[in-house]
C-alpha positions in Angstrom: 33.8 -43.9 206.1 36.5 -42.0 207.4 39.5 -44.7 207.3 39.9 -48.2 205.7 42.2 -50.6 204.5 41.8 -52.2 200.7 43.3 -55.8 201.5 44.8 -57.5 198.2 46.9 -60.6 197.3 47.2 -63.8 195.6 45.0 -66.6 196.1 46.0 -68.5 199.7 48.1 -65.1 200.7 45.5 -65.0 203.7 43.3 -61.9 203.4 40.1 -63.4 204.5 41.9 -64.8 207.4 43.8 -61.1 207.9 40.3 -59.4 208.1 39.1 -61.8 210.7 42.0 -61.3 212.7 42.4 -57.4 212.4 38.8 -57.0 212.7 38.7 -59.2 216.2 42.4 -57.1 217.2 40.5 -53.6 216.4 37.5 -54.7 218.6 39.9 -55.6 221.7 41.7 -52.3 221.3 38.4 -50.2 221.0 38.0 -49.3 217.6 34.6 -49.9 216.0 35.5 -52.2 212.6 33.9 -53.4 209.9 34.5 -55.8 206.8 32.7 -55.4 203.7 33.3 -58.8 201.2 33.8 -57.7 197.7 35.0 -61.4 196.5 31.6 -62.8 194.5 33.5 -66.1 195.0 33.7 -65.9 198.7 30.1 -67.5 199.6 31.8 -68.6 203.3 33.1 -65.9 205.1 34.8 -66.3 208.5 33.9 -62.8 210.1 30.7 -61.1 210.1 29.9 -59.1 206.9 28.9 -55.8 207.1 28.3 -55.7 203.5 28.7 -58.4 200.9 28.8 -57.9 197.3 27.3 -61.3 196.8 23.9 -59.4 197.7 24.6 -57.1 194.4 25.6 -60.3 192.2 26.6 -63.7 192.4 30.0 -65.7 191.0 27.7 -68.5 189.7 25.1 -66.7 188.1 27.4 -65.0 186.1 29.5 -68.0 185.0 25.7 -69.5 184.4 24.3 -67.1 182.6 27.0 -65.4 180.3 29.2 -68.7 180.3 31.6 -67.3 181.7 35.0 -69.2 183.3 35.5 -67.7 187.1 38.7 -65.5 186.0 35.9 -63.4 183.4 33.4 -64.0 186.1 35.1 -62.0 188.9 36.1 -59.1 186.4 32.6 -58.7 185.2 31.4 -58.7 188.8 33.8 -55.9 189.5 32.6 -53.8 186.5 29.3 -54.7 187.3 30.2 -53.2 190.6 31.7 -50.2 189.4 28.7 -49.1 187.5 26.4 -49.7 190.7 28.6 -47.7 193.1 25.1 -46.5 194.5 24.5 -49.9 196.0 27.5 -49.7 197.4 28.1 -46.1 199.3 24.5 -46.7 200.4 26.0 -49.9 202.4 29.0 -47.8 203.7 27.1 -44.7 204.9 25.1 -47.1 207.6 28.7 -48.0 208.9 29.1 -44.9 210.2 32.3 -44.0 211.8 33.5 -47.2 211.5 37.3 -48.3 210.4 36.3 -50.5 207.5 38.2 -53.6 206.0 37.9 -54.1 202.0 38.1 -58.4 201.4 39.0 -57.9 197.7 39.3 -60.7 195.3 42.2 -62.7 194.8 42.7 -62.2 190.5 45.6 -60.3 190.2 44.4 -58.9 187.2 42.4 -56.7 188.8 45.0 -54.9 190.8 47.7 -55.1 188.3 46.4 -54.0 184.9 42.4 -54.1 185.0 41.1 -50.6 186.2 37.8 -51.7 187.7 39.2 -51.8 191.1 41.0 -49.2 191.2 38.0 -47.0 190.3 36.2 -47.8 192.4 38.7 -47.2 195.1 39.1 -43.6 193.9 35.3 -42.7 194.5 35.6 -44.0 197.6 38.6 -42.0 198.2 36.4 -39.0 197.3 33.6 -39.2 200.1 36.3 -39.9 202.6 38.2 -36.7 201.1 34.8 -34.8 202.2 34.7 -35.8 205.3 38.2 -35.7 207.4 40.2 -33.1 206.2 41.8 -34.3 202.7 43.5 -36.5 204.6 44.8 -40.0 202.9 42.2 -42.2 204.0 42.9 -45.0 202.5 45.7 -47.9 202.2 46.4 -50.6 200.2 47.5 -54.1 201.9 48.9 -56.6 199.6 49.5 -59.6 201.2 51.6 -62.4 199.8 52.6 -65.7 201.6 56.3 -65.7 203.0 56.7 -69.0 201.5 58.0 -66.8 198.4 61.1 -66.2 200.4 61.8 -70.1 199.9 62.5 -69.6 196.0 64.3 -67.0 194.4 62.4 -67.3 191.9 59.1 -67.0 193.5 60.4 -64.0 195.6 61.7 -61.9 192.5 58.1 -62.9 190.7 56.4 -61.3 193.7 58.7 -58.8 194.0 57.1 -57.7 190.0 54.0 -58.5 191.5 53.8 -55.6 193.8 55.6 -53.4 192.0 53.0 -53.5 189.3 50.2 -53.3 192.0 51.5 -50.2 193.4 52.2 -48.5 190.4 48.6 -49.6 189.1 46.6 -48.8 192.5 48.1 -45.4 193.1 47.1 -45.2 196.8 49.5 -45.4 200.0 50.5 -48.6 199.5 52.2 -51.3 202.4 53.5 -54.6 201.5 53.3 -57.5 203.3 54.4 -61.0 204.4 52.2 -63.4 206.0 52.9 -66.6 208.0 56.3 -65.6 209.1 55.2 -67.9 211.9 55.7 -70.7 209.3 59.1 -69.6 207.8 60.8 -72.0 210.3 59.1 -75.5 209.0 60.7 -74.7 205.1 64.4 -74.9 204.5 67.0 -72.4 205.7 66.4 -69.3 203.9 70.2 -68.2 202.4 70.1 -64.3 203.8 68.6 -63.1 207.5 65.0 -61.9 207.0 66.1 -58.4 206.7 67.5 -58.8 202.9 64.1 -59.9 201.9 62.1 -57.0 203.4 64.2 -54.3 202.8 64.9 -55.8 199.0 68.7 -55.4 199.2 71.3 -55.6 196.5 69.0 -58.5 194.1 72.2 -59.7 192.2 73.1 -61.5 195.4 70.3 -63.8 194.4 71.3 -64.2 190.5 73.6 -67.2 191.6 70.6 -69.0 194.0 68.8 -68.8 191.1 70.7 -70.8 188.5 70.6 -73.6 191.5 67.4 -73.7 191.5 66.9 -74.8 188.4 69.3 -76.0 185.4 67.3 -74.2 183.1 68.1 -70.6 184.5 72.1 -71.0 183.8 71.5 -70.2 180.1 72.9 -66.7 179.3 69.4 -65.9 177.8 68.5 -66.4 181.0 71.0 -64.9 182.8 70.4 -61.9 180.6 66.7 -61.6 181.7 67.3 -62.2 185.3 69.6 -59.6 185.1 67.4 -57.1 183.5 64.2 -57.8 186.0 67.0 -57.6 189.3 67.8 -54.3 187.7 63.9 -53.0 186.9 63.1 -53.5 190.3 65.9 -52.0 191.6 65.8 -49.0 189.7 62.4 -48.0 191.0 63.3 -48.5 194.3 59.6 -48.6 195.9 59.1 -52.3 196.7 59.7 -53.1 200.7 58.0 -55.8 203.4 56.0 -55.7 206.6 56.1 -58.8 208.2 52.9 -60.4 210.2 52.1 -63.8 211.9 48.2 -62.6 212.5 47.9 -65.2 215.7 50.5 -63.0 217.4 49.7 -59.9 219.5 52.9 -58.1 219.1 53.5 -58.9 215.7 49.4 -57.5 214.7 50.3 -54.4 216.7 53.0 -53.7 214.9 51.7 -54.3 211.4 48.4 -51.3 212.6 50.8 -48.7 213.6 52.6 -48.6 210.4 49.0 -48.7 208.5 48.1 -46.1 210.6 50.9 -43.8 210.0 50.5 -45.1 205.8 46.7 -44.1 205.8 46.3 -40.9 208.1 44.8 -42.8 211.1 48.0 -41.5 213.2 46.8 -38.1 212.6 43.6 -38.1 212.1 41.7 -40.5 214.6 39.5 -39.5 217.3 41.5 -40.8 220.7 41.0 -39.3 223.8 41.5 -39.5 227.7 39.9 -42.2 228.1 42.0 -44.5 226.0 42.8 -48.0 227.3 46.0 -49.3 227.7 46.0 -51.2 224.6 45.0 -47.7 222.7 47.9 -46.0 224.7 50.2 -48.8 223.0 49.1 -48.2 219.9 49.5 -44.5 220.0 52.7 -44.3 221.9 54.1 -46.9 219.6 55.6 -49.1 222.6 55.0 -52.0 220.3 57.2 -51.2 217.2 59.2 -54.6 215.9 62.5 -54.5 214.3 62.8 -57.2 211.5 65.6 -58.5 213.7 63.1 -59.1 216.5 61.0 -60.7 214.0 64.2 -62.8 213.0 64.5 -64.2 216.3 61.5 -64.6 217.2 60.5 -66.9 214.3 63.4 -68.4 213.4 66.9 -67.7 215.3 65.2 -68.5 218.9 61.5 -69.8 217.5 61.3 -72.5 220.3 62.7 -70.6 222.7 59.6 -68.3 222.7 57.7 -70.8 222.1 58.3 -72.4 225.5 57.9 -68.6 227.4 54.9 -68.2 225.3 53.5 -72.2 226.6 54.6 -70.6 230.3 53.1 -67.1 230.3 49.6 -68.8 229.1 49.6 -71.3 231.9 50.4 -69.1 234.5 47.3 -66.6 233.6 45.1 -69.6 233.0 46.2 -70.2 236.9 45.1 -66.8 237.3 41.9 -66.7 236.0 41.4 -70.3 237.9 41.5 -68.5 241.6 39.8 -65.9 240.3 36.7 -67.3 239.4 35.8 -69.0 242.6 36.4 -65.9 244.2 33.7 -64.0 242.2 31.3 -66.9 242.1 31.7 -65.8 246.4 30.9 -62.9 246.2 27.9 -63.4 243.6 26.8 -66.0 246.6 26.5 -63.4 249.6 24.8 -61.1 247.1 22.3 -64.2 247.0 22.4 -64.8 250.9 21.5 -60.2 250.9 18.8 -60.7 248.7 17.1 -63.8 250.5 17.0 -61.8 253.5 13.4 -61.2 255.1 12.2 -57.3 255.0 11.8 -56.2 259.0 8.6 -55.8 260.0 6.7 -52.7 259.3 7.8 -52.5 256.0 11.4 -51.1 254.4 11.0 -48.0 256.0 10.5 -46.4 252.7 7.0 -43.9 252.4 5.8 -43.5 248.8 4.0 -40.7 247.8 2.1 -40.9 244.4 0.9 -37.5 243.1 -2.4 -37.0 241.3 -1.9 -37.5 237.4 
């Protein structure tokens, strides 16, 4: 299992939804994928499993028979997990060479402060380490919904949130905003996209804060925001990727800086015969500014939209003429093969040779 990535975030933050679309974006670019279900909740998966840990133990039998609420559930099933690991690297080692994608469960305990994941995670690491070259072969996706970019408060609690992840996880670590395609339908967000991503100077946000609710204009509370504004700061880790994961561009993007995060940039086996789409990835022709992502989804959204709505017809057009064309020539292959043979024979002598 030479290169994967370990795909966490809050519940609704869209990592099942991620893994179907980077596992469907991996196919079309030629790189053999596959996603391996760790959630014992997830009992309706919308991609193809290669492995699911629901056929090591099950959400509802645990809560049945150690009555158990689904928080304990999960953490049990990960510890149960961890102490099967067999189970699990014999799963992996029939993948192959294949990129794999790690659905993980949406508890945030278990990335932030419960070690059950993260062990497991470093074994893994271990049998990669073995086979390509020590190099970092895996990376850590935390995914949280850009709706957090609405409230300051929200954004400075997930802001914590992966700071704790990362510290807690210890791996090459990428965060990550999904459904920037969304961003536009919720109300004007006070700074350009870039303050968000790049976590500029917090304090900025102290006053947005106390608007959002009366009960932050305390100087308690002004106290404490000023303290967390500062923590975060101080360690100076925390940063965005953006993604809209229905949008080619923006998917491209978001695999070239995994890539370069987990060693695949150096370490994957691309060769002459590359298609365009691989040559795009490794040339990085692709490579989004947060300004571009800025106009695209909110400065100039319908804009694009409309060119989008244009480009699509005009290759649906395409395709049109194009079929009736090739159901032609399927037709006088029909009309060849219906001809008669000429008489005596094909003109084609077999000999058969004594067994």
């Amino acid at each position: 299992m030479p290169f994967a990535q370990l795909v966490l975030g809050s519940p609704g933050s869209g990592k099942s939804t991620y893994c179907n679309g980077m596992q469907q974006f991996m196919s079309a670019i030629g790189r053999k994928c596959s996603v391996v279900n760790l959630d014992p909740a997830n009992d309706h998966t919308s991609y193809p499993c290669a492995i699911d840990v629901r056929d090591l133990i099950k959400l509802e039998d645990i809560m049945e028979e150690d009555d158990l609420g689904p928080n304990g559930a999960v953490l049990y099933a990960l510890e149960e997990l961890e102490h099967n690991m067999e189970w699990l690297e014999a799963g992996l080692s029939e993948l192959g060479e294949d990129y794999v994608l790690f659905d993980c469960p949406g508890q945030v305990e278990l990335y932030t402060h419960h070690s059950s994941l993260r062990n497991i995670f470093f074994r893994l690491q271990k049998l990669g380490y073995r086979a390509c070259f020590h190099l970092p072969l895996h990376c850590v996706l935390h995914l949280s919904d850009s709706y957090c970019l609405t409230l300051p408060s929200l954004y400075i609690s997930n802001l914590i949130l992966s700071l704790r992840a990362m510290l807690q996880m210890d791996l090459p670590h990428l965060n990550v905003l999904t459904k920037v395609d969304k961003l536009s339908t919720y109300s004007p967000l006070p700074f350009n996209l870039d303050f968000y991503t790049e976590v500029q100077d917090l304090s900025y946000l102290l006053p947005h804060l106390e608007e959002e609710s009366s009960a932050m204009r305390g100087s308690k509370f002004e106290g404490l925001n000023t303290a967390i504004v500062e923590l975060v700061e101080s360690f100076g880790l925390v940063g965005f990727e953006t993604l809209a994961v229905e949008d080619k561009r923006s998917m491209m993007h978001l695999l070239q800086v995994i890539d370069r995060a987990g060693g695949y940039a150096f370490g994957g086996a691309e060769g002459a015969n590359d298609t365009v789409w691989q040559v795009a990835m490794r040339e990085g022709v692709t490579t989004m500014d947060v300004k571009d992502v800025q106009e695209r989804w909110l400065d100039a959204k319908d804009d694009y939209d409309e060119k989008e709505s244009r480009e699509w017809a005009e290759q649906a057009k395409i395709r049109d003429k194009a079929e009736p064309a090739a159901d032609s020539e399927m037709g006088d292959d029909d009309e060849l093969g219906n001809m008669p043979i000429p008489a005596g024979g094909s003109g084609i002598k077999v000999v058969r040779k004594n067994q």
